[in-house]
N, C-alpha and C positions, 0 to 999 in steps of 0.2 A: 504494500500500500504506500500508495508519495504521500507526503507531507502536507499536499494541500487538498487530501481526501478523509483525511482527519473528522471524524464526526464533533461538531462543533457542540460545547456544554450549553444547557439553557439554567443561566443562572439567575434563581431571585432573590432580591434583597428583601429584609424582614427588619421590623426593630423588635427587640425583646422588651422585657415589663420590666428591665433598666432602660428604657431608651437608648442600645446598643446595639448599633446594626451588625445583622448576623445574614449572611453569604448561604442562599442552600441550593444545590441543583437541583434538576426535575432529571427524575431516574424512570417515571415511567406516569403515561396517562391511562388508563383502565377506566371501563365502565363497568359496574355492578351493578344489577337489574336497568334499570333504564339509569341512573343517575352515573355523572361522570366523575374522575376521581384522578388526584394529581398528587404523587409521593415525590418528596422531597430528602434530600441525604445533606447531611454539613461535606463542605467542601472539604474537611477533615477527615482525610484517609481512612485513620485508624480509628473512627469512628462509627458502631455500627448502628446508629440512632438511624430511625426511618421515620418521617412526619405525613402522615395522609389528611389531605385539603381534599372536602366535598366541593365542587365546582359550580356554584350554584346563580342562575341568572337572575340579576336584581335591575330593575328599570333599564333592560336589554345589553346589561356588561357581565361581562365574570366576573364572581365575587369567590375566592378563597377563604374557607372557614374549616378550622383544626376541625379532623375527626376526636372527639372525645368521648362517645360510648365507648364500650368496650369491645360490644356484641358488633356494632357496625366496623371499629378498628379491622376485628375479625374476620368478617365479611372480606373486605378489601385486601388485605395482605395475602387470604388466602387465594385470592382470585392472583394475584400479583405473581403467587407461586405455581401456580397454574401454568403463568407464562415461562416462566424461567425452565419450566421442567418439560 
């Protein structure tokens, strides 16, 4: 592969509940039943934190909102592992 065939990262920026902006890629988009769904990884290698954003249309934009159930975290990661396998 050359150099300028490089799959390019899509990276977003966040502020944390320090007001600290915090770097996270998008590792993958999935949908679970109809709703669609965007995991996030820290640009930090050796980190194996995974963040899932429900992807939800508010006055016609995409609006990002943490997954915090458990049960729906669930849902999604396992569909995520679906893909990888």
């Amino acid at each position: 592969m050359e150099e300028n065939e490089k799959e390019e990262k899509q990276i977003m920026s966040f502020k944390d509940e320090d007001g600290n902006k915090v770097d996270l890629e998008a590792i993958a988009r999935i949908f679970v039943e109809e709703t669609e769904y965007v995991l996030l990884a820290p640009l930090d290698e050796e980190s194996e934190d995974v963040f899932a954003f429900r992807i939800d249309i508010v006055d016609e934009k995409e609006e990002l909102n943490l997954v915090e159930d458990d049960k729906e975290f669930e849902r999604v990661t396992k569909e995520y592992k679906k893909l990888l396998y």
